[in-house]
N, C-alpha and C positions, 0 to 999 in steps of 0.2 A: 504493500500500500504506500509505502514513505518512497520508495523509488518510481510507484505511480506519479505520485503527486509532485515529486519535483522532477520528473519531464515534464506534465503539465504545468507547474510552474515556468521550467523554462521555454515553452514552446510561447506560453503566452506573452510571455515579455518579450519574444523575439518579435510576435504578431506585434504588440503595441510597440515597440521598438520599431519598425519598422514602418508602423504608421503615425508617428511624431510627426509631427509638422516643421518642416524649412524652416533654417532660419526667416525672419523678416527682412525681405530687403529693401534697401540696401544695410547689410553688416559691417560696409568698413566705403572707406572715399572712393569716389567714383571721378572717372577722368573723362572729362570731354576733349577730344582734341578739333584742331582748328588747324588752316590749312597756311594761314596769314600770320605776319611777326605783331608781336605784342604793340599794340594800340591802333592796330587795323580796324578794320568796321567789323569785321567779324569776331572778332579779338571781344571789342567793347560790347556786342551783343551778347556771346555768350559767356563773357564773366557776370553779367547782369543778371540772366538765366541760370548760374552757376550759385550766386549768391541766394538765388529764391528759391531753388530745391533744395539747395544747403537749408534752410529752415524748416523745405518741406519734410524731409528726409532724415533731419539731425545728424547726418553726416557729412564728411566735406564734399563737396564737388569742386574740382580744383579745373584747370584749364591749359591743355598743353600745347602748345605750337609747332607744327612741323612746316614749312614754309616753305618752300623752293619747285622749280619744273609744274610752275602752274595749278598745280595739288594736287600733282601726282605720288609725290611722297608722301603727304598725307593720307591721302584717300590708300594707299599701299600699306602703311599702318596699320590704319583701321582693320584695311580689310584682314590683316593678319591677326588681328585680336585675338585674344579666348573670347568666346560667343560667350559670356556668363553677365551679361547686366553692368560691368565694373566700366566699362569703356565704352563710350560713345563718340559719334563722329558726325560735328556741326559741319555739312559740307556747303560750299559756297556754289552759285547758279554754274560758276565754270567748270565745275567739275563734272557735271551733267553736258552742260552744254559742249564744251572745248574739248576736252581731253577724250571724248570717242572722236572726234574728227581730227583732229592733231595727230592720234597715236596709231600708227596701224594694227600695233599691237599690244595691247596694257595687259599688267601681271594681274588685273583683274576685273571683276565681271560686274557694274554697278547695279545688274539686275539681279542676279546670281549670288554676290556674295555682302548685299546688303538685305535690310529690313529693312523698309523706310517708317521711321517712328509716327513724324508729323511734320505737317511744315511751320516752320518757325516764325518767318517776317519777310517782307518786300523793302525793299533801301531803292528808293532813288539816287541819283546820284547828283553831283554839281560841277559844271565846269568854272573851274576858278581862275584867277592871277593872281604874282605877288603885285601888292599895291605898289611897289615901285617902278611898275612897270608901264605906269599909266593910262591903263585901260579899262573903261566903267563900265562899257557895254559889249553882248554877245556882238551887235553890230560894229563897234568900232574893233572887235577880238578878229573877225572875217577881215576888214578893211585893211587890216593893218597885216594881217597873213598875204592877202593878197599882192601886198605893197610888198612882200619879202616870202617868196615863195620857197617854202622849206628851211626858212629858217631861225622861226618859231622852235624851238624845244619844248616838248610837255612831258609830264610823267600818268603814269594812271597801271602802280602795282606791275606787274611781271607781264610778260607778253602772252597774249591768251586770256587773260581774265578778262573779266566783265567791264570790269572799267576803263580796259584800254579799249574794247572791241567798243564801247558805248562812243567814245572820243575818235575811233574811225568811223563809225556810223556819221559822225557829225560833220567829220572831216568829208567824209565823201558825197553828203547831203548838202553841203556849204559850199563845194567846190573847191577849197583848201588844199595846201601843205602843208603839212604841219612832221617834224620829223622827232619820233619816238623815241623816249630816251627810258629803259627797263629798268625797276628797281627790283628789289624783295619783299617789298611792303610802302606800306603806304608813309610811314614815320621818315623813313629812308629819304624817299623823293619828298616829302613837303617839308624835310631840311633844307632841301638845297633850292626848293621853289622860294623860299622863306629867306634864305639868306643869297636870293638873287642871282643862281646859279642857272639855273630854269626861269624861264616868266609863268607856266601853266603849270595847271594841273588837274586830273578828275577822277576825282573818287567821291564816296559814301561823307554828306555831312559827318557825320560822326566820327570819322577821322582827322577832318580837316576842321571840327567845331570850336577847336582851342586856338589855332591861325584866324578866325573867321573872326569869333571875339575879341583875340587882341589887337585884329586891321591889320595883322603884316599880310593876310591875305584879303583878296575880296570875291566873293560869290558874284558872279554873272549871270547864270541859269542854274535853273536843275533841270533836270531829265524824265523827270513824270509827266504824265498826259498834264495833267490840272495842277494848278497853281497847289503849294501844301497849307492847310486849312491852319498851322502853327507858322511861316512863315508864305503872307500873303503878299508880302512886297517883292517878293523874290520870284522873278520870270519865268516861262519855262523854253529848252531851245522850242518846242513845238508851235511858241507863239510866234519864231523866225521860220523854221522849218515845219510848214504846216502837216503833222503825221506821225512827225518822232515821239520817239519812246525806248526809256530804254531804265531796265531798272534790275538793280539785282535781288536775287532774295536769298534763302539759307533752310535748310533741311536737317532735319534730326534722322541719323540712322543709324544701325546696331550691327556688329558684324551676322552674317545668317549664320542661323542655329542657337540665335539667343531663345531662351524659354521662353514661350507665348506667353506665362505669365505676366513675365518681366516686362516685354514688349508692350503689352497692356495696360502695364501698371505704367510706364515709365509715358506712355502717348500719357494717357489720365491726368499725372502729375506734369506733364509738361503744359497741356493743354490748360489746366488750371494756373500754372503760373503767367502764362500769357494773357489768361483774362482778368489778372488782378489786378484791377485800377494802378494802383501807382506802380508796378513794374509798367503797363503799357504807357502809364506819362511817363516813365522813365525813356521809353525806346523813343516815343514820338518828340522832346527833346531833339533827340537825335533824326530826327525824318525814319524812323524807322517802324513801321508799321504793321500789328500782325493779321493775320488772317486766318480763320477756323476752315482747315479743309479734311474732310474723310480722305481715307484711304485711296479709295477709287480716286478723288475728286483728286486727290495728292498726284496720284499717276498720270491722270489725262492732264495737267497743268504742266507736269514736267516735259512729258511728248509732246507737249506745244509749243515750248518755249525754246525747244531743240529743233523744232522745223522751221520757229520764225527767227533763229539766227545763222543756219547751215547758208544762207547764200552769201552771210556779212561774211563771216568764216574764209570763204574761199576768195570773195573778193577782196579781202586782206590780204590772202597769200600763206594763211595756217593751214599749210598743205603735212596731211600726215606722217609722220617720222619713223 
């Protein structure tokens, strides 16, 4: 009987042993990484987002940088994660968009060996100068290109991203020269726009919002369809180029084979911190604006936004590597 009952003993603790519930997660800090150098527009969004699941979560979310080849080494990262919740990957629009047409061949699959969690926010973008260069308007910015064809210098992040393809878009809308000078980030170039090295520059307010306030730079346009309801005195090129539009955004994803829980749980929490009043005054500050989309709705947005840049693409000349 006592040998009865302790196999039944043990069998049932191995039953309820084994039916213990998972840790809660997250159990220990969680990394988002980013494809841009620290104080980039994407940089500054998801330390933001980084900060408000840290209180969702009580534990840290911290924010890692891998920069360089457009996001290819980021997105290469990622994709190499452990699929377990601990790592995530705030990809930027060009990594969707540029780097399948750029690469003939990428070590990885963004269909294949991502989850797309949610999508985050929309950035317009702005073309700027440094105020020393005496130019107040997108009009006098053309007049004055034209007057000196290619000899204009602008910066706008690494070759390939969004912000440079937005500033050929404009260039080849305007009928311009304008000759391209690449950085690693956006901090990088609006040093040297800022200390007069460059006269231009275009990227995400949010990077460029501490040059904007101090005047060593000035905003000329943004890049949204419509004027931004936080900054109405502020142009947009489409009221020069009737039609333009060009705006980035940013996407949550997990490497595949993360737990559908997690998956789950982490869109929920995400989705709740983007609707929390003062995180989203925090982003829109920055022109940075979010937007609630399903899954579905997440997908068909992304294949759209890859068919309406695949002609800029080639008429740039980002012919596959």
């Amino acid at each position: 009987m006592r040998i009865r009952l302790k196999v039944f003993v043990g069998i049932l603790a191995a039953v309820l042993g084994s039916a213990a519930p998972a840790a809660a997660y997250p159990d220990r800090p969680v990394t988002i990484i980013t494809s841009l150098t620290a104080g980039s527009g994407i940089d500054v969004v998801a330390r933001i987002i980084a900060e408000r699941l840290t209180q969702t979560w009580g534990k840290q979310v911290q924010v890692a940088n891998h920069p360089g080849a457009g996001g290819l080494i980021a997105t290469r990262t990622a994709a190499a994660a452990t699929p377990d919740g601990y790592t995530l990957y705030m990809a930027a629009s060009s990594s969707f968009i540029v780097l399948p047409q750029t690469h003939a061949k990428l070590p990885f699959d963004l269909d294949r060996d991502f989850v797309r969690i949610g999508f985050v926010s929309e950035q317009p973008m702005v073309v700027a100068v440094a105020s020393s260069f005496g130019v107040n308007t997108l009009a006098e910015l053309v007049a004055r290109a034209k007057e000196r064809p290619g000899e204009i210098l602008y910066t706008a992040n690494t070759r390939g991203s969004l912000p440079h393809l937005a500033a050929e878009l404009f260039r080849i809308r305007s009928g311009i020269e304008l000759t391209f000078v690449p950085y690693p980030g956006a901090p990088q170039g609006l040093q040297d726009v800022v200390g007069g090295r460059l006269p231009m520059i275009v990227n995400s307010l949010g990077a460029l919002s501490g040059a904007l306030k101090g005047g060593s730079l000035k905003a000329l346009a943004v890049t949204a369809a419509q004027r931004l309801s936080n900054l109405p005195d502020l142009p947009t090129v489409a009221e020069m180029l009737p039609g333009y539009e060009a705006t980035g955004w940013f996407v949550m994803v997990a490497p595949a084979g993360t737990p559908d829980e997690i998956v789950r749980q982490v869109r929920q929490d995400l989705r709740s911190a983007l609707e929390h009043p003062e995180l989203k005054q925090r982003l829109e500050t920055l022109a940075v604006y979010t937007r609630v989309m399903s899954p579905a709705q997440l997908d068909a947005y992304i294949r759209n936004e890859q068919e309406l840049w695949k002609p800029v693409i080639r008429q740039v000349g980002l012919t596959a590597q």
